[in-house]
C-alpha positions in Angstrom: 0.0 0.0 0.0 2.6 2.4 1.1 4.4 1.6 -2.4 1.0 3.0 -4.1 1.0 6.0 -2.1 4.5 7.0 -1.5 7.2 8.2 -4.9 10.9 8.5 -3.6 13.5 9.1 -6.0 17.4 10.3 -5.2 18.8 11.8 -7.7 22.7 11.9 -7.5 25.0 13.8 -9.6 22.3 15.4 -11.8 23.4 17.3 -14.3 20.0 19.4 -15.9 22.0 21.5 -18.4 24.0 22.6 -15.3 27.8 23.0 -16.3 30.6 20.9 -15.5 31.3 21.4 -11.8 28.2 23.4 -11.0 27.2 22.4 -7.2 23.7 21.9 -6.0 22.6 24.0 -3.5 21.9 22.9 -0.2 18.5 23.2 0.8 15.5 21.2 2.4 11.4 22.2 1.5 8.3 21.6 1.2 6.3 22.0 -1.6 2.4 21.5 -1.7 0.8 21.0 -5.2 -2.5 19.1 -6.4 -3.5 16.9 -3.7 0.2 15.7 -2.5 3.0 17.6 -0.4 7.3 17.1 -2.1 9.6 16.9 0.4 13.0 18.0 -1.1 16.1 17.6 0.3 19.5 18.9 -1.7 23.3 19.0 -0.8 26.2 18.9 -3.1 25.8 15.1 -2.9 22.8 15.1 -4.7 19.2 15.8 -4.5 16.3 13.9 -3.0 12.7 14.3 -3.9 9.8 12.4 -2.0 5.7 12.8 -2.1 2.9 11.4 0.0 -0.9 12.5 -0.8 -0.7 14.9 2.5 -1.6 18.6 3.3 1.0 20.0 6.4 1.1 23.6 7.7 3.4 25.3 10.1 2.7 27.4 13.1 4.6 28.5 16.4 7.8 26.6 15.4 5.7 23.1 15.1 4.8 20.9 11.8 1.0 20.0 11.6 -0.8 17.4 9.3 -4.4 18.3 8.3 -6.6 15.1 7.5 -10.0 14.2 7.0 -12.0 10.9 7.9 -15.5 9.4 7.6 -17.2 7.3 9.5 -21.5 6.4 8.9 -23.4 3.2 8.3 -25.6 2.0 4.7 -29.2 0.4 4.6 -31.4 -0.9 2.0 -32.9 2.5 2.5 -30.9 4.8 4.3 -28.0 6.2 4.1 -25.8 8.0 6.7 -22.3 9.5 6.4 -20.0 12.2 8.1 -16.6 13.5 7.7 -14.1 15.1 10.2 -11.2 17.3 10.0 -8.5 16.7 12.1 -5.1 18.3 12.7 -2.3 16.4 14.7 1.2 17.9 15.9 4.1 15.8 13.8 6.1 15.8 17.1 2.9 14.5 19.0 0.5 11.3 18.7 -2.8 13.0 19.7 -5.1 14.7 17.3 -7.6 17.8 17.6 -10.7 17.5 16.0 -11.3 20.9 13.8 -14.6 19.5 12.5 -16.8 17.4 14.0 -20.5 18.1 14.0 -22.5 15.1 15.7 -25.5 15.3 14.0 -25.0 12.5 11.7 -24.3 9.9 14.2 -27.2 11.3 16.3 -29.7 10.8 13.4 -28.0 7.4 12.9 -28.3 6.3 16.5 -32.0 7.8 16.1 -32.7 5.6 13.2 -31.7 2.6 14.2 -33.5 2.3 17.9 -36.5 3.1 15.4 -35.3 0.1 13.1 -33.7 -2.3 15.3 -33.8 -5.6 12.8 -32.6 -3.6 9.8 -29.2 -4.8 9.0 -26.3 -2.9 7.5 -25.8 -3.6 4.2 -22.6 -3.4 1.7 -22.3 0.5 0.1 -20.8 -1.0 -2.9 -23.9 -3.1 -3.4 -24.8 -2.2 -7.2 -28.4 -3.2 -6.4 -29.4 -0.6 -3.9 -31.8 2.4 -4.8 -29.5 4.9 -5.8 -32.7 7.4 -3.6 -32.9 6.1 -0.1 -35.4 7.1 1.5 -33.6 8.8 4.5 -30.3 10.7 4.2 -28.1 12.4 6.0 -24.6 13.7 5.3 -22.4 16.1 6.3 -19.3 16.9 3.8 -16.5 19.1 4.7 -13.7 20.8 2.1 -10.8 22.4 3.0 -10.8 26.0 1.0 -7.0 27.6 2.3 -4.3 26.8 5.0 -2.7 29.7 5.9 -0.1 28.5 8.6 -2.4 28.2 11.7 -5.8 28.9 10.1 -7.9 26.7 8.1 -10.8 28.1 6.3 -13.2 25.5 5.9 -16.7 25.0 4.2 -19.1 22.7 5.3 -22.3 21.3 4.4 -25.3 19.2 6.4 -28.1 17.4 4.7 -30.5 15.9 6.6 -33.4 13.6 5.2 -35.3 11.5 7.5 -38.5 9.6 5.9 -41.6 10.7 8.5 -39.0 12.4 11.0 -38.6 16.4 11.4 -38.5 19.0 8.6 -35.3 18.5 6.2 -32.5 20.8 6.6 -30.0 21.4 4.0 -27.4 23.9 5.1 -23.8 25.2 4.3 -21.3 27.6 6.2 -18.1 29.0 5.9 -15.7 29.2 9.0 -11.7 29.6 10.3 -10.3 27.3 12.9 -7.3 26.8 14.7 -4.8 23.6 14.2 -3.0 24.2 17.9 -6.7 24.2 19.5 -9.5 23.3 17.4 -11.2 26.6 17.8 -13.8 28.8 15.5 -11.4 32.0 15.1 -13.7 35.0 15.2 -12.6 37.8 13.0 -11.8 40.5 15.7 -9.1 37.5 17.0 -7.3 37.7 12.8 -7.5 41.3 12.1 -8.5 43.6 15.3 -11.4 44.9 16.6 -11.0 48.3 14.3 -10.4 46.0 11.1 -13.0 43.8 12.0 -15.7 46.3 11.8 -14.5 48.0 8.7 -13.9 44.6 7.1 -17.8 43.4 7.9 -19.5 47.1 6.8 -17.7 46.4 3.6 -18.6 42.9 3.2 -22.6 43.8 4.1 -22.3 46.9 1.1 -20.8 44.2 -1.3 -24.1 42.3 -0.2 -26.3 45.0 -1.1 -24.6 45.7 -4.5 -25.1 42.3 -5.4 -28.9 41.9 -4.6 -29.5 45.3 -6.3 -28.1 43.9 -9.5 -29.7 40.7 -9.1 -32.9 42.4 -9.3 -32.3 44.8 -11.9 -31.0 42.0 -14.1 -34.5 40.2 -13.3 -36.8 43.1 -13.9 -34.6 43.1 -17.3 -35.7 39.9 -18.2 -32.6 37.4 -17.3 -34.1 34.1 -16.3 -31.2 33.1 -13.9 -31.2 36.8 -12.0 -35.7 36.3 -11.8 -34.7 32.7 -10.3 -32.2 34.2 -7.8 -34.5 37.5 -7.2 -37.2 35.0 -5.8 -35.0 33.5 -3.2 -32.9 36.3 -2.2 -35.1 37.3 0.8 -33.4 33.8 2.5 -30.0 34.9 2.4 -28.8 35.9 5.7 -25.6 37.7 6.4 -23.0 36.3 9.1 -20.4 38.1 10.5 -18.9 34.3 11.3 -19.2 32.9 7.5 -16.0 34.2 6.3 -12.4 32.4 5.2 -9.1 33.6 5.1 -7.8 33.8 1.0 -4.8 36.0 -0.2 -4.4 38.4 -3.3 -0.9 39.2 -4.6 0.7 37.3 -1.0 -1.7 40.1 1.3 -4.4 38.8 3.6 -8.1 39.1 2.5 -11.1 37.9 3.7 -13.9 35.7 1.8 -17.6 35.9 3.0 -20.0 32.9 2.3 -23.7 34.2 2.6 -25.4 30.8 2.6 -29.5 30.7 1.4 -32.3 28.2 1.3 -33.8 27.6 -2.5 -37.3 27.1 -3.3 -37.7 23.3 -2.5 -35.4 24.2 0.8 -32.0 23.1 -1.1 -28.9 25.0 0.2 -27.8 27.8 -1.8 -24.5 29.8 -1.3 -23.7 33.7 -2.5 -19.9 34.1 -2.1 -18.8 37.5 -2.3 -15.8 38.6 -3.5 -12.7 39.0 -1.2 -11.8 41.9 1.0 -8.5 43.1 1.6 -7.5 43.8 5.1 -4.5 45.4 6.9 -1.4 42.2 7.2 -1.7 41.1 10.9 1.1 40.0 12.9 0.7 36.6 12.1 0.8 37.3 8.3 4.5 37.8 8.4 4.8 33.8 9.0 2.2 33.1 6.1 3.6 35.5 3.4 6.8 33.7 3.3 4.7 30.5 2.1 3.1 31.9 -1.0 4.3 32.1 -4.2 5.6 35.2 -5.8 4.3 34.9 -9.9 6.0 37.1 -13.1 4.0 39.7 -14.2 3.7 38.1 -17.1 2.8 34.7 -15.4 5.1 32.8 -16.4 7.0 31.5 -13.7 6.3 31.7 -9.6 9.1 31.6 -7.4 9.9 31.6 -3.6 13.2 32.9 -3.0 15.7 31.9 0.6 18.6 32.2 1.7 21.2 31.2 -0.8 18.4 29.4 -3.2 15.2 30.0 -5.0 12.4 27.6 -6.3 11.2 28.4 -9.8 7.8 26.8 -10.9 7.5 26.9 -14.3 3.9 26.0 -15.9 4.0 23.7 -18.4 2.8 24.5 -21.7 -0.8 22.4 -21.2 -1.2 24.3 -18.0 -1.9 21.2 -16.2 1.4 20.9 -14.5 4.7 23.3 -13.6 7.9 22.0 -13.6 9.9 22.9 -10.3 13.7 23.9 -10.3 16.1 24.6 -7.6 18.7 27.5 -8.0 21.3 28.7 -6.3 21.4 33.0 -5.7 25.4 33.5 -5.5 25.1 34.8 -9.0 22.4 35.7 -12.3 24.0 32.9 -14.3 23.6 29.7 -11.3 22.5 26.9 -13.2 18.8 25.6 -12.3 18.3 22.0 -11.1 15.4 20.4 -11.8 13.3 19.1 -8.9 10.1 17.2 -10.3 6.9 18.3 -12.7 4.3 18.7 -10.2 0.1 19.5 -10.6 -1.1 22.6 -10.5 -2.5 24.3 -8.3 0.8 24.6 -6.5 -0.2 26.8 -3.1 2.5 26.5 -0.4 6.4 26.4 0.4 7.3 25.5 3.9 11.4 25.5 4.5 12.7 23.1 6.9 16.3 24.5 6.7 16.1 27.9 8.7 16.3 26.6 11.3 17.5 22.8 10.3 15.4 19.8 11.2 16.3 18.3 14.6 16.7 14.3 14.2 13.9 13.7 15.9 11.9 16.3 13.8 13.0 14.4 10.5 11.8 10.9 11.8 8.5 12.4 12.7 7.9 13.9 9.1 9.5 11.0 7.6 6.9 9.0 9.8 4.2 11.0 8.7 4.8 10.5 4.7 5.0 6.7 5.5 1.5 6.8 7.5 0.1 8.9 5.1 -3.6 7.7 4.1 -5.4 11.2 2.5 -5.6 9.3 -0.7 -6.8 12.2 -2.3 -9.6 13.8 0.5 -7.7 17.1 0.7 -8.4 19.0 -2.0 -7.6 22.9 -3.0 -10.3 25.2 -4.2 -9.1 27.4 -6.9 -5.4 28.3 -8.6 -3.3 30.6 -6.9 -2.2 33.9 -8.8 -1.2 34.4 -12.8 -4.2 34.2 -15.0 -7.3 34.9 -12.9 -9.8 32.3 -12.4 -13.5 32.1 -13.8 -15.5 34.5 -11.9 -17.2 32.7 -9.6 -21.5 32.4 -10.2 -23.2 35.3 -8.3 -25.2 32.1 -7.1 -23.8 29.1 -6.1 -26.1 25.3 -5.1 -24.0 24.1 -2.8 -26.3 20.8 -2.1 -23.9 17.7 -2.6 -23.9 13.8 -1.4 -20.6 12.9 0.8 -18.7 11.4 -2.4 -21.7 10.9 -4.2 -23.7 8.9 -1.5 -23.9 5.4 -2.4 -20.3 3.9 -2.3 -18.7 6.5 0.1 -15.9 4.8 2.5 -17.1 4.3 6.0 -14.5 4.2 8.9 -12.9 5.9 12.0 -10.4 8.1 12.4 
């Protein structure tokens, strides 16, 4: 399994166009791109490039590893499933749940004193009704990991056959790896910011339902189908996420919404700048710094830079190392990695300890994501579709019927 999961490769000597006698660099990063994290290690003995289908973040001096799991039980016609976020310290064995809502099991536990002979039942069994008659799911997605601060979006469906009124709901939120903790706003920016940041996010609010209903009284289908359920969106100051433009902190409202047959609906609105906080200077380091032109993005240290070059398909960038004595240092190539590439955490300033090695090196070997974490959108050069002024965010934990049920 680990063989399936893990890609080492030592490359020793390596020339890459370099001239003869040209000297790796020595440096030691991580690199976080697509779904995996590359661990690479150079010297002038060679290089050494590893990946594991894992999402790490740094804060207070300590290495943390973000992971989801699922746990939930199948019937002939019901179907339950939840997902958890949880972040562990690498030096550490315990973990600190950063999702969990319990309202899945609590249906669950609900359901089954009501059906007490009804047995579990295999979720890859091709011959259940792909439309139980109860569901409830809860489905979590990590949106950005800015070193202690997740921002997080998460959705709860709830559909119990004769039981209480459905509820299909989504929400935005930060929390802290080292605690677990919702992070209120005041506690990222200030109370001063804080206020300015949420009378600019309720204007941007208002902008958007005016021009939702002008585009309606002009005729536009879609804007007369979003006019007629605008009344259930609901501002809250607590539905934001943390995001960055051009490596400076901004601030991403979700206003969530109930559709006409009580589906959730989301309205994101579009980032909001806000003054760098004290903790940004330990997140700005992380994030890629892109060409004007976009094409290349680079993080630059002490005596070497990483170049990511995108490939010409735009599915991929191609990662070099270079050493900064001079303009003309040769560039070694690293690995060709997927896009979107988000995050650089060095591991050289200051080195790893011994014991801090083992426990990454422990972590990439235990690694079991297998391809949970996922990144919302591509950081920086061309910008990204705008997103739609309105957004269903209804969804089935990885489709419903088949999804993996286990612990953490």
């Amino acid at each position: 399994m680990l063989a399936a999961l893990l890609a080492a490769v030592a490359l020793m000597g390596c020339t890459g166009g370099a001239p003869a006698g040209a000297r790796l660099p020595s440096a030691e990063f991580l690199v976080a791109a697509g779904d995996s994290t590359f661990w690479v290690r150079s010297s002038g003995e060679g290089m050494r490039v590893r990946s594991a289908p894992i999402l790490l973040t740094q804060a207070d001096g300590r290495t943390f590893e973000l992971f989801l799991s699922d746990e939930g039980a199948e019937y002939a016609d019901a179907s339950f499933a939840t997902m958890r976020l949880w972040a562990r310290d690498l030096a550490g064995r315990d973990s600190v749940a950063l999702v969990a809502d319990s309202t899945v099991l609590r249906e669950l536990a609900r359901w089954r004193r009501r059906h007490p002979r009804e047995p579990e039942v295999d979720p890859t069994d091709e011959t259940l009704t792909e439309d139980p008659a109860t569901v409830v799911t809860d489905a979590v997605e990590i949106l950005e990991v800015h070193g202690p601060y997740v921002s997080v979006e998460q959705l709860l469906d709830v559909d119990v056959a004769g039981g209480a009124p459905h509820v299909h709901a989504g929400r935005r939120f930060v929390v802290d790896v080292r605690t677990g903790a919702r992070v209120p706003l005041a506690s990222l920016v200030g109370e001063g910011e804080a206020a300015r940041v949420l009378g600019v996010a309720r204007q941007s609010l208002a902008r958007l339902a005016d021009s939702i209903r002008v585009a309606a009284a002009a005729g536009d289908e879609r804007a007369q189908a979003a006019a007629d359920v605008l009344a259930s969106f609901r501002f809250d100051s607590t539905g934001f996420g943390i995001t960055d433009v051009a490596r400076q902190p901004a601030l991403a409202f979700l206003v969530p919404g109930t559709g006409d047959e009580g589906e959730a609906l989301a309205l994101p609105l579009p980032p909001i700048p806000v003054a760098p906080p004290a903790w940004w200077g330990g997140v700005r380091g992380t994030l890629p710094v892109w060409a004007a032109d976009s094409s290349r993005l680079d993080w630059t240290q002490p005596g070497y830079q990483v170049v990511a070059r995108p490939t010409d398909d735009g599915e991929a960038v191609a990662l070099a190392l270079q050493g900064t004595e001079a303009r003309s240092a040769p560039a070694w190539p690293v690995a060709t990695v997927p896009v979107p590439v988000y995050q650089f955490l060095q591991l050289d300033a200051p080195p790893l300890t011994g014991a801090a090695r083992q426990a990454l090196s422990r972590a990439f070997d235990q690694s079991t994501a297998g391809g949970l974490v996922e990144r919302a959108r591509w950081r920086g050069g061309a910008a990204p579709a705008a997103a739609p002024w309105l957004r269903h965010a209804s969804r089935r934990v990885d489709g419903g019927r088949g999804a993996s049920i286990g612990g953490p």
